[in-house]
N, C-alpha and C positions, 0 to 999 in steps of 0.2 A: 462469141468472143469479139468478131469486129465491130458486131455494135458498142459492148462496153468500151470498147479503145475510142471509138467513134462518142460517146460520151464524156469521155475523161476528157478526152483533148479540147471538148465541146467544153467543157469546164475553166479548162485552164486558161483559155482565150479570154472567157469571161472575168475570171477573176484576177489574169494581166489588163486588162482592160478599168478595175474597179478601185480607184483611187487609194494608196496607200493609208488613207487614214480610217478608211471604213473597213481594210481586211482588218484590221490592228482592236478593232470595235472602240475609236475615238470616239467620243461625241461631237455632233458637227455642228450643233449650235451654242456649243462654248465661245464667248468672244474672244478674241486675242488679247493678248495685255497690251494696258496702253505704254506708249514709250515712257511715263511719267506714273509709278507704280502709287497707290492710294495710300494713306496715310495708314500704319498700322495702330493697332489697338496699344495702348502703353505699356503692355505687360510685353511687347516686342517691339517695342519702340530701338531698342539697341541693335534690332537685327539687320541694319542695314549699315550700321558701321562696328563690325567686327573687330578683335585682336587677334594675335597669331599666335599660336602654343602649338608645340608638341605634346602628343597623347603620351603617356608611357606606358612601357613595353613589359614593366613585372610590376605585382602590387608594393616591392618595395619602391618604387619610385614610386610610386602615384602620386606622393605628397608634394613633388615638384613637379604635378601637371594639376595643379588649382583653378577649378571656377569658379568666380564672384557670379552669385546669384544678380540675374538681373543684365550681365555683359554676354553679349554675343562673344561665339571667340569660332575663327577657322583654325580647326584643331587639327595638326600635320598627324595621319595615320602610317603607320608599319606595314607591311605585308604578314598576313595573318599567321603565317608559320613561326613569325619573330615576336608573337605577344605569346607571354603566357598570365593568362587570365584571374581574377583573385577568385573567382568560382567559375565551373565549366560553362559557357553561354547554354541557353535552351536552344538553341541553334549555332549551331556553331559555324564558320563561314568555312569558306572555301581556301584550295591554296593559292590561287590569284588573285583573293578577295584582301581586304585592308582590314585591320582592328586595332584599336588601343583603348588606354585606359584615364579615366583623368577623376578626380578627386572635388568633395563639395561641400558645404558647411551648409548646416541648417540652425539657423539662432532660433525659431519661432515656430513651433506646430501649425500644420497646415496643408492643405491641398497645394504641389507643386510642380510644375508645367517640364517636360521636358520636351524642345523645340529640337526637329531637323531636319537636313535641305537633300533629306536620301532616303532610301527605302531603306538602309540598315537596319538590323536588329539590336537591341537597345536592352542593358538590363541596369536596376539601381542595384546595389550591393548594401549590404548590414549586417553585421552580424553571422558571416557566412553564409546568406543566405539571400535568395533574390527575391525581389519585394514586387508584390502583385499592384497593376495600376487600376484605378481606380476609373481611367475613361481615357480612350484614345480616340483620335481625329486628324484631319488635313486640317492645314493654316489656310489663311483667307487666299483667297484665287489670287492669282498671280504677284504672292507675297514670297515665293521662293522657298518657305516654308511646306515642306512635302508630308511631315509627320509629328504627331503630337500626341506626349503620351501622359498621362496623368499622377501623380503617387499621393497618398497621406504619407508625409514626414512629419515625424517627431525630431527637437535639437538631438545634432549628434552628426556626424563624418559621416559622407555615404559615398560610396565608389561607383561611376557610371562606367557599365563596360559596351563600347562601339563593337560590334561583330557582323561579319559580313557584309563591309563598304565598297561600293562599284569602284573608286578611286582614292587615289589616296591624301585628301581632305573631306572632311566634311565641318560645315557648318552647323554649332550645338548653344542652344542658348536654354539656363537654367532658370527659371522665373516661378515666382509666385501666379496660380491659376486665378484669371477675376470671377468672384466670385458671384453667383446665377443672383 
């Protein structure tokens, strides 16, 4: 027994001793961002100057929380007890977590990008129903872009629902995906 105590402790030393970024399993040949971030691809060209909107909180507002395809916008979230959702998230967030809702036109069929600056969960709506993505990814390294998720849209109003947000903004930009 005192050798296992005689172990542990042996342990903990070491891994007080082992830099915060390597318990965490960072990688440590990531370079830093430079203080002057790269030019983004044009399809997110607007994400570094944003609008402000409020998400809304029931699917009858939604229609007064509108994205232009193509605009960044820093969308003010709710505390997640105060949305009620236009269909249940496939996750639903937590009660100190953030969500809302915000509304989208689609003129033109096509592959179409949804950008954001969180780990949130993310659903498109249509037709009562949540629309499967067609390819998800990170945005380019040190573009602030944390998540990106893909849909085939057909024209027609689609509801994006934000669920379980660390804070209450996040950054969402609706674009057309470039295509391969």
């Amino acid at each position: 027994m005192r050798h296992c105590l005689t172990m542990i402790a042996s342990s903990l030393i070491v891994l007080s001793a082992t830099p915060a970024a390597a318990q965490m399993d960072m990688p440590k040949d990531k370079p830093a961002c430079p203080a002057t971030p790269a030019a983004l691809p044009a399809e997110l060209a607007s994400w570094s100057d944003p609008s402000a909107m409020a998400a809304a909180t029931d699917p009858v507002a939604v229609a007064g929380a509108g994205l232009v395809i193509g605009q960044a916008v820093d969308l003010a979230l709710a505390p997640t007890p105060k949305v009620k959702y236009a269909l249940r998230p496939e996750r639903p967030g937590g009660s100190v977590s953030h969500g809302g809702l915000a509304a989208f036109q689609i003129e033109t069929a096509g592959i179409y990008r949804v950008a954001i600056d969180s780990a949130a969960w993310l659903d498109v709506v249509s037709d009562g129903k949540s629309l499967e993505s067609v390819s998800h990814g990170h945005g380019p390294d040190c573009s602030g872009v944390r998540k990106m998720v893909d849909f085939n849209l057909q024209p027609g109003v689609y509801v994006l629902q934000i669920v379980g947000n660390g804070t209450p903004t996040v950054r969402v930009l609706v674009t057309t995906a470039p295509t391969k």
